[in-house]
C-alpha positions as a LaTeX table, in Angstrom:
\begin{tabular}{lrrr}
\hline
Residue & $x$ (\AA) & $y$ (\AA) & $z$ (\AA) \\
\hline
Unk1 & 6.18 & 25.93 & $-3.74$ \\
Unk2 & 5.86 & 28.63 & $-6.35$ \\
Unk3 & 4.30 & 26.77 & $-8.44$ \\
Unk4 & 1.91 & 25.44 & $-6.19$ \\
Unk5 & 0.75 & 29.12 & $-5.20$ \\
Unk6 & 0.36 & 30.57 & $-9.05$ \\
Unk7 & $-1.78$ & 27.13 & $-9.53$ \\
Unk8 & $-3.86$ & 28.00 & $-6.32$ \\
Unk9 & $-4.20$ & 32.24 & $-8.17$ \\
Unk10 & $-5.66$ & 30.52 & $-11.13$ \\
Unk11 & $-7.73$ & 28.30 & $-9.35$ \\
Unk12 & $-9.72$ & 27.29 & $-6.39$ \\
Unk13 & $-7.29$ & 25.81 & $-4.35$ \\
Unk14 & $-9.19$ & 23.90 & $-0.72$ \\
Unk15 & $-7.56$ & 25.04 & 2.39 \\
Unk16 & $-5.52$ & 22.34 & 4.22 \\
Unk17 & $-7.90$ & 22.01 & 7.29 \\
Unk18 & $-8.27$ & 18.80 & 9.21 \\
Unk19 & $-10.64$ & 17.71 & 11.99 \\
Unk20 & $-9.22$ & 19.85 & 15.07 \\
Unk21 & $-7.57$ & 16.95 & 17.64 \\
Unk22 & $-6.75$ & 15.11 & 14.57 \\
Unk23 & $-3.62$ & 13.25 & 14.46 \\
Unk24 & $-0.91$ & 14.41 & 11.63 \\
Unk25 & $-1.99$ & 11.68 & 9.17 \\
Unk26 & 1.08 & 9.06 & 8.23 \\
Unk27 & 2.53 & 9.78 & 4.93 \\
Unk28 & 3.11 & 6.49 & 3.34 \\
Unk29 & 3.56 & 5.69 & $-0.46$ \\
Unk30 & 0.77 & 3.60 & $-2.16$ \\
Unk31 & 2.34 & 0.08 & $-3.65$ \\
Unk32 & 5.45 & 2.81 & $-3.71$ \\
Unk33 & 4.87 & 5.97 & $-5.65$ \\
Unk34 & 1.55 & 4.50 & $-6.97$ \\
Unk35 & 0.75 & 3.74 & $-10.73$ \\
Unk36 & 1.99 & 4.35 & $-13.47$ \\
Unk37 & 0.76 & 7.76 & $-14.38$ \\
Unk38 & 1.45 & 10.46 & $-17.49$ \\
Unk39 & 0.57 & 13.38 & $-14.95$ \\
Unk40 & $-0.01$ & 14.78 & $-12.07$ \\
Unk41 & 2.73 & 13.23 & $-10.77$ \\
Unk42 & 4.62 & 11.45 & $-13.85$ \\
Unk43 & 5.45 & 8.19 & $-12.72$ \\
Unk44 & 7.03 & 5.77 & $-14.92$ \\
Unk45 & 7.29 & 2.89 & $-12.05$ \\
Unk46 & 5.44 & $-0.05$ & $-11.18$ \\
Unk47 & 3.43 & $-0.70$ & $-8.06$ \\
Unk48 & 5.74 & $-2.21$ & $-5.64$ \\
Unk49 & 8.82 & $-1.77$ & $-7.77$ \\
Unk50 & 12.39 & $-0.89$ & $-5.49$ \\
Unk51 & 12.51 & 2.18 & $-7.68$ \\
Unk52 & 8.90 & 3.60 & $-6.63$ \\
Unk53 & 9.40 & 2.37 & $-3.36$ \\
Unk54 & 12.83 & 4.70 & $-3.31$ \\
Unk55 & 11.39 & 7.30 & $-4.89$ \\
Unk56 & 8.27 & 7.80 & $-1.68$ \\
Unk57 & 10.86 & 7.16 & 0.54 \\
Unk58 & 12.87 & 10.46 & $-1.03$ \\
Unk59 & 9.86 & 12.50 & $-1.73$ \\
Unk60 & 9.46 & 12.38 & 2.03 \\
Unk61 & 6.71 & 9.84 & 2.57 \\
Unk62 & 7.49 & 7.85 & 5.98 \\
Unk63 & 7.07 & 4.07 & 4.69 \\
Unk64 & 5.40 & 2.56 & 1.96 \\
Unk65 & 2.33 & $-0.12$ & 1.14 \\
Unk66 & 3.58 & $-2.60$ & $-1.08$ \\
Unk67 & 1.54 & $-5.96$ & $-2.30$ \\
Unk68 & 2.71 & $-9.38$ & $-1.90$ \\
Unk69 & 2.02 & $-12.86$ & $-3.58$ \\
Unk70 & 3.46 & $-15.82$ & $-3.54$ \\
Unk71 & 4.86 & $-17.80$ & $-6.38$ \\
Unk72 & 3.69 & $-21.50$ & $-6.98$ \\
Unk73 & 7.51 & $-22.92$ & $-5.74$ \\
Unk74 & 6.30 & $-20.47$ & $-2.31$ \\
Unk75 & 8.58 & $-17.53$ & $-3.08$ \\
Unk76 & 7.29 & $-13.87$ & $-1.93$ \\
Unk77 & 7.52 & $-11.26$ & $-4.50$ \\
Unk78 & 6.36 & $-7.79$ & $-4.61$ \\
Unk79 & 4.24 & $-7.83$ & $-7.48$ \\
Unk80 & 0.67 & $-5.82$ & $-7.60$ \\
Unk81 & $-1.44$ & $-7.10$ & $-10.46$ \\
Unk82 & $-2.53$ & $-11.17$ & $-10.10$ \\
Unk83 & $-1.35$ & $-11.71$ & $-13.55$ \\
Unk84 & 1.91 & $-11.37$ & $-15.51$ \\
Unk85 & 1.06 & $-10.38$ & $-18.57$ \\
Unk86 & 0.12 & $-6.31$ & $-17.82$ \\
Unk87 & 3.50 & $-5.65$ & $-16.70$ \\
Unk88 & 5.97 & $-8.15$ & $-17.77$ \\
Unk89 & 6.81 & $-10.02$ & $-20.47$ \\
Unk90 & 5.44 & $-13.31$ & $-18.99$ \\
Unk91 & 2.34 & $-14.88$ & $-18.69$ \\
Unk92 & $-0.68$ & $-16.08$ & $-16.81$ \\
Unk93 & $-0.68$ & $-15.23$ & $-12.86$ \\
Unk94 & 2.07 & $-15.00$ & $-10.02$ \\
Unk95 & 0.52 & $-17.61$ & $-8.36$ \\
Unk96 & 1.10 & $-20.50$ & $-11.04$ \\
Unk97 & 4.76 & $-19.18$ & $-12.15$ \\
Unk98 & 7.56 & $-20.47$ & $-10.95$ \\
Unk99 & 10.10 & $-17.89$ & $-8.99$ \\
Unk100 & 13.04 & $-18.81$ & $-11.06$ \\
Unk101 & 11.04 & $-17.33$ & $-14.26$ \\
Unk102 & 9.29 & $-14.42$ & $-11.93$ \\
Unk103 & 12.11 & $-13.00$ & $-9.68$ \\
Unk104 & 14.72 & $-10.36$ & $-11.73$ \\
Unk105 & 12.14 & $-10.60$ & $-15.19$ \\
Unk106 & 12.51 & $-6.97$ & $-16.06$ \\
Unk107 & 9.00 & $-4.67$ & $-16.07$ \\
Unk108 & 7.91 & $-4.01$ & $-19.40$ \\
Unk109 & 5.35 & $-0.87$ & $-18.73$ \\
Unk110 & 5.35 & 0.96 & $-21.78$ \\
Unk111 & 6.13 & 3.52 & $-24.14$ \\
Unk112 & 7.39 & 6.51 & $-22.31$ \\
Unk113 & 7.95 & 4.71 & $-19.04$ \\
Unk114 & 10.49 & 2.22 & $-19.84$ \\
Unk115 & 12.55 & 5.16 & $-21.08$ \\
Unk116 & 12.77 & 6.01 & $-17.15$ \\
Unk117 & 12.84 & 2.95 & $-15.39$ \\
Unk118 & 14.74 & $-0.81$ & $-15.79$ \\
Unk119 & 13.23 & $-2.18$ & $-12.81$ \\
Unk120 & 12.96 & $-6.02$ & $-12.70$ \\
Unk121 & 10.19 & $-7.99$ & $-9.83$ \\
Unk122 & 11.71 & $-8.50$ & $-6.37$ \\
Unk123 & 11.73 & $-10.40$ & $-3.45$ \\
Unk124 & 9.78 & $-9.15$ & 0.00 \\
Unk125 & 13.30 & $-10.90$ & 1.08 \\
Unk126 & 15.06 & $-8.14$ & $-1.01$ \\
Unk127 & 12.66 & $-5.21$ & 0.04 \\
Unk128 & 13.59 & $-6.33$ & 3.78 \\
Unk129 & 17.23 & $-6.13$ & 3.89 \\
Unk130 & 17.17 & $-3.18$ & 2.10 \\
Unk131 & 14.69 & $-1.63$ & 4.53 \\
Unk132 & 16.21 & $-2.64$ & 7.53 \\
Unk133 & 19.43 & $-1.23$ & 6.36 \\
Unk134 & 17.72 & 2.60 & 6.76 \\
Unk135 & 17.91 & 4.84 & 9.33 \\
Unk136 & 14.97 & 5.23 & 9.91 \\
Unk137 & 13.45 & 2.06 & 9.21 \\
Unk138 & 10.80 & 2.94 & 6.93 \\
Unk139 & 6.72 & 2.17 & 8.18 \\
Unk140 & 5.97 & $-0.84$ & 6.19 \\
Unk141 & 1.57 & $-1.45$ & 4.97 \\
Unk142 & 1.84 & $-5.33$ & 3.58 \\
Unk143 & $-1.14$ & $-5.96$ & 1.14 \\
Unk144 & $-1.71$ & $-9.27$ & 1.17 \\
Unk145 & $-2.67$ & $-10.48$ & $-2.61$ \\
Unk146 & $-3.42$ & $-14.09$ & $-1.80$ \\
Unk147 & $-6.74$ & $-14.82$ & $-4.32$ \\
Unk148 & $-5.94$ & $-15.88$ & $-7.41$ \\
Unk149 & $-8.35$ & $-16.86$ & $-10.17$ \\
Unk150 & $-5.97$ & $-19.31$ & $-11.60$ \\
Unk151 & $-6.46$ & $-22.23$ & $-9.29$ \\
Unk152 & $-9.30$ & $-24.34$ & $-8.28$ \\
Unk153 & $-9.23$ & $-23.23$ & $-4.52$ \\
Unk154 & $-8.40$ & $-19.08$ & $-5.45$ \\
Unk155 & $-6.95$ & $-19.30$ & $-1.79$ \\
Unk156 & $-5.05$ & $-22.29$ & $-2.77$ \\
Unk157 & $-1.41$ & $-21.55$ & $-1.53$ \\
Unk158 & $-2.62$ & $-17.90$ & 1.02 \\
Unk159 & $-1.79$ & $-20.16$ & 4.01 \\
Unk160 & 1.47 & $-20.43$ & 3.21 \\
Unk161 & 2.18 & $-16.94$ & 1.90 \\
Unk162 & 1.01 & $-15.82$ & 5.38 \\
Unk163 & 3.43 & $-17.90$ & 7.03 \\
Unk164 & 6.49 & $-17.10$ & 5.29 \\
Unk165 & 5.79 & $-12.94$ & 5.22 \\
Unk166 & 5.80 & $-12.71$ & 9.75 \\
Unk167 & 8.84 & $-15.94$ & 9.35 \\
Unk168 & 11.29 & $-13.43$ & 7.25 \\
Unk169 & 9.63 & $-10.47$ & 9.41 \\
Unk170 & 11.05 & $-11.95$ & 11.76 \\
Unk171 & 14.42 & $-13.10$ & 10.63 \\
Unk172 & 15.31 & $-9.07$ & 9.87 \\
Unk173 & 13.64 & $-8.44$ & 13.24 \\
Unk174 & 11.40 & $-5.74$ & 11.22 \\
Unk175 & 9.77 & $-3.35$ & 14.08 \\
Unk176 & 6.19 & $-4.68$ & 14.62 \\
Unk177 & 5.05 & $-1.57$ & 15.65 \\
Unk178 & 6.19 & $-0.03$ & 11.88 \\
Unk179 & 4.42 & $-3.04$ & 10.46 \\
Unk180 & 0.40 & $-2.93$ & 9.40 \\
Unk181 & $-0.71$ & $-5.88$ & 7.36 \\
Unk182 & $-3.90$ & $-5.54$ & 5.36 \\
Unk183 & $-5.78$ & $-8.14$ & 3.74 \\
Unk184 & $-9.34$ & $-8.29$ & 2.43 \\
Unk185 & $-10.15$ & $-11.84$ & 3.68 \\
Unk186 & $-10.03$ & $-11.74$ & 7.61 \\
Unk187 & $-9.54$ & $-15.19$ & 8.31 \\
Unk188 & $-5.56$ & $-14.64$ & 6.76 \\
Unk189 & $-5.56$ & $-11.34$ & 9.03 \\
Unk190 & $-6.45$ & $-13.68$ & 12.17 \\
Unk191 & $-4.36$ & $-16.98$ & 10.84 \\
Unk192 & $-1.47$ & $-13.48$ & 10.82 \\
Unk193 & $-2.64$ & $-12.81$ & 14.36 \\
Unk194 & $-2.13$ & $-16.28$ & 15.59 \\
Unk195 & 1.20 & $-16.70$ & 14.17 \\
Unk196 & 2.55 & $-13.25$ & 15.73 \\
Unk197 & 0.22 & $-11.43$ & 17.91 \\
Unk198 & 1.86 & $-8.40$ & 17.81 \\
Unk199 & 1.71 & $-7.64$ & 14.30 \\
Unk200 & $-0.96$ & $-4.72$ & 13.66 \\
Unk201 & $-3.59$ & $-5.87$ & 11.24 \\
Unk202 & $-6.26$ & $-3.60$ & 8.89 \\
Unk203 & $-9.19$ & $-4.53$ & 7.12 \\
Unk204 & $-9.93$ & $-3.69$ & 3.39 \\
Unk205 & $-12.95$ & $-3.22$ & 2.84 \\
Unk206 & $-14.10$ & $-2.55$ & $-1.25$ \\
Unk207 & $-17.78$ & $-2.20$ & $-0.68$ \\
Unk208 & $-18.95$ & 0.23 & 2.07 \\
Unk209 & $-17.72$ & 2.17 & 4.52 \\
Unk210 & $-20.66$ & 0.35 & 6.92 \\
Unk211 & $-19.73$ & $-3.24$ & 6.09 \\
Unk212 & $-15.86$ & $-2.46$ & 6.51 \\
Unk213 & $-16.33$ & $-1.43$ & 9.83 \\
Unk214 & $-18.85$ & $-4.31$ & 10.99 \\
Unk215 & $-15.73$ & $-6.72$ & 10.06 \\
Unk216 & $-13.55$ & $-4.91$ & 12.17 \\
Unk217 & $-15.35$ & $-4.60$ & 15.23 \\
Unk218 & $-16.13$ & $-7.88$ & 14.85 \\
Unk219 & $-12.90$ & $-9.32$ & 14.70 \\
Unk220 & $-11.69$ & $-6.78$ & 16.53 \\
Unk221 & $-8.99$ & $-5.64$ & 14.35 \\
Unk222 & $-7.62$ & $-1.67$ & 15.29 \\
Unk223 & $-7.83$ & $-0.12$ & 11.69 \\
Unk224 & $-9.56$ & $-0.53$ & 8.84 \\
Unk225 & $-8.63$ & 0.15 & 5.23 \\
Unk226 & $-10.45$ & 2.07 & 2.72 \\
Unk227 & $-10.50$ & 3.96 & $-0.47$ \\
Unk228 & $-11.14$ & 7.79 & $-0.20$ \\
Unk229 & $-14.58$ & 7.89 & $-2.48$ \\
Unk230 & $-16.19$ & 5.36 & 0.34 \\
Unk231 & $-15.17$ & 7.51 & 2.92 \\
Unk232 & $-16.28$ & 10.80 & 4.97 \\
Unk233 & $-15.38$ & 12.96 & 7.95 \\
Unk234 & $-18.65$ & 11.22 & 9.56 \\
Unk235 & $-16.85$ & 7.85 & 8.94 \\
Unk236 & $-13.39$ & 8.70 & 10.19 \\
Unk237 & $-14.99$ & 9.85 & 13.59 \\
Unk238 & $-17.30$ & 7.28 & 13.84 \\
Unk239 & $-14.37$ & 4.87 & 13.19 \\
Unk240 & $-12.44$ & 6.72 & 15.74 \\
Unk241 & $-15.34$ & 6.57 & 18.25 \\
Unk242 & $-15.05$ & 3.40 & 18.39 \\
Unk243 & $-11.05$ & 2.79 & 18.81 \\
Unk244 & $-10.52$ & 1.86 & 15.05 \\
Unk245 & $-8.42$ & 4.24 & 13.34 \\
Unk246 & $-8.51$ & 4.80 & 9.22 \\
Unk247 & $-6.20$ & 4.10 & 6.36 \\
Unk248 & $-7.46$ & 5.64 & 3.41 \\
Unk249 & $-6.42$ & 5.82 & $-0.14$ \\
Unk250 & $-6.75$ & 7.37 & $-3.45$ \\
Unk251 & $-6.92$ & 11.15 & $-5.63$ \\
Unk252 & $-3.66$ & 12.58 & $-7.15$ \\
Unk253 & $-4.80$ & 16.31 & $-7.20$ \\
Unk254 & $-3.64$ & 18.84 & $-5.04$ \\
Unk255 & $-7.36$ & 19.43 & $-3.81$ \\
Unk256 & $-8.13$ & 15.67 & $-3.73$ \\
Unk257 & $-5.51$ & 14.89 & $-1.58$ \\
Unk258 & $-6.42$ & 18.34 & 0.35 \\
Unk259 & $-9.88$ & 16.61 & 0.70 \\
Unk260 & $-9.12$ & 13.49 & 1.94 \\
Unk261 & $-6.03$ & 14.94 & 4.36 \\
Unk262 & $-9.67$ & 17.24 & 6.03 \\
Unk263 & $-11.63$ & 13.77 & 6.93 \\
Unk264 & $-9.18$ & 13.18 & 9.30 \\
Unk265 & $-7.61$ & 9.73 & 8.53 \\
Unk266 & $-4.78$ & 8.30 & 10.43 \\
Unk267 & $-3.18$ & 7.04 & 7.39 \\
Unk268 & $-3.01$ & 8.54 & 3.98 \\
Unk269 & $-1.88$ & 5.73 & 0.97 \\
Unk270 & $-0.80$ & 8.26 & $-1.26$ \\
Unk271 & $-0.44$ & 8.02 & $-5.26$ \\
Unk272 & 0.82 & 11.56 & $-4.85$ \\
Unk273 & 3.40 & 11.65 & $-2.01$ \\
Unk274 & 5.48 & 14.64 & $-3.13$ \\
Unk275 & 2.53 & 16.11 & $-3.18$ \\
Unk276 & 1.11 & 15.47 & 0.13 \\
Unk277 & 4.13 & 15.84 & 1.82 \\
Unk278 & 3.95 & 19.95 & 0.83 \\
Unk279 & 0.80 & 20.23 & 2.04 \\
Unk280 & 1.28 & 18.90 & 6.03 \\
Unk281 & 4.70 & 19.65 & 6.15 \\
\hline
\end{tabular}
């Protein structure tokens, strides 16, 4: 906390102010502790790797977002990008590997991160006992990563990836009220709401803040997902007026994330968690 006051003295710092009413926003760590980032935090683990899932959950962030694919032989991993090749030494995309190559292949990010991690891709099966094994369980934001561009049909195998995520939701008997799942296609966000009903879905929307919330009404799904630079205080309480509540995302900065904490979201995806936990505890 020292620190963070002589940073604020030699600079600008924006006062922590949200929307008065406003619900203490949901600290939850983006795909884990986020990317892999140098600075501001240093983070030398991949999205949805166990150790930058742990590492949110110790910073003090109440669950995490983590993204999910399915492997050609219909295995789910935790795995963010669509291909192999960024972050592993495999190649071509999650979708067309088989698990038995995919599942425990250790993450190759880089000179100076792989002198701080030796994580290796995991199972959602994996991420689920471990989860359910914490007191408390942790919230848990599901990304859905079903398009690929490596088949014919780039929703070739999304049914099935759909199906399997609320079947081993199930089998750990996950909380559905600590479960959002978020998707960018709504017809897998309704095929999710047929399957289990009481699952809470979200909306990501990657255009505008005015076509993200015309899918949600009209499908009438309670929150809708969005990153931080398409979003406003106007949004979040026109969002609100309306019953849907916002997830946002994005900024690393102590004032960014001061920024985005005064529009008033519900949910704050952070990339920062240690960060934002200081500033609303």
């Amino acid at each position: 906390m020292c620190a963070l006051a002589t940073l604020c003295l030699l600079s600008a710092c924006v006062k922590v102010a949200p929307p008065a009413g406003a619900p203490k926003v949901l600290n939850i760590g983006h795909g884990g502790s986020g990317f892999l980032s140098l600075m501001f935090p240093f983070n030398p683990y991949a999205a949805s790797s166990m150790s930058g899932i742990i590492n949110a959950l110790e910073n003090g962030a109440a669950g995490v977002e983590v993204d999910l694919q399915i492997t050609a032989d219909s295995v789910l991993i935790l795995f963010h990008d669509m291909e192999l090749d960024n972050l592993t030494a495999l190649s071509g995309c999650v979708a067309m590997a088989q698990s038995a190559d995919v599942v425990g292949t250790p993450y190759r990010c880089g000179f100076p991160y792989d002198l701080f991690q030796k994580d290796s891709v995991v199972t959602f099966q994996q991420w689920l006992q471990y989860a359910v094994a914490l007191n408390p369980i942790p919230h848990l934001h599901i990304d859905i990563h079903a398009y690929t561009t490596c088949a014919t049909d780039p929703y070739h195998n999304a049914d099935a990836l759909v199906e399997k995520m609320v079947e081993q939701l199930a089998q750990v008997n996950y909380p559905t009220g600590k479960i959002i799942v978020t998707c960018s296609n709504p017809d897998l966000l309704l095929h999710t709401a047929r399957l289990n009903p009481l699952l809470i879905l979200s909306h990501e929307e990657t255009e505008s803040f005015d076509r993200g919330l015309d899918i949600v009404t009209q499908h009438n799904f309670p929150y809708l997902t969005i990153k931080a630079s398409l979003l406003t205080s106007e949004h979040v309480v026109q969002a609100n007026a309306q019953g849907i509540k916002v997830i946002t995302f994005g900024r690393k900065s102590r004032n960014g994330i001061a920024r985005v904490v005064n529009m008033g979201p519900h949910v704050y995806q952070s990339d920062n968690v240690k960060m934002l936990t200081r500033l609303t505890r």
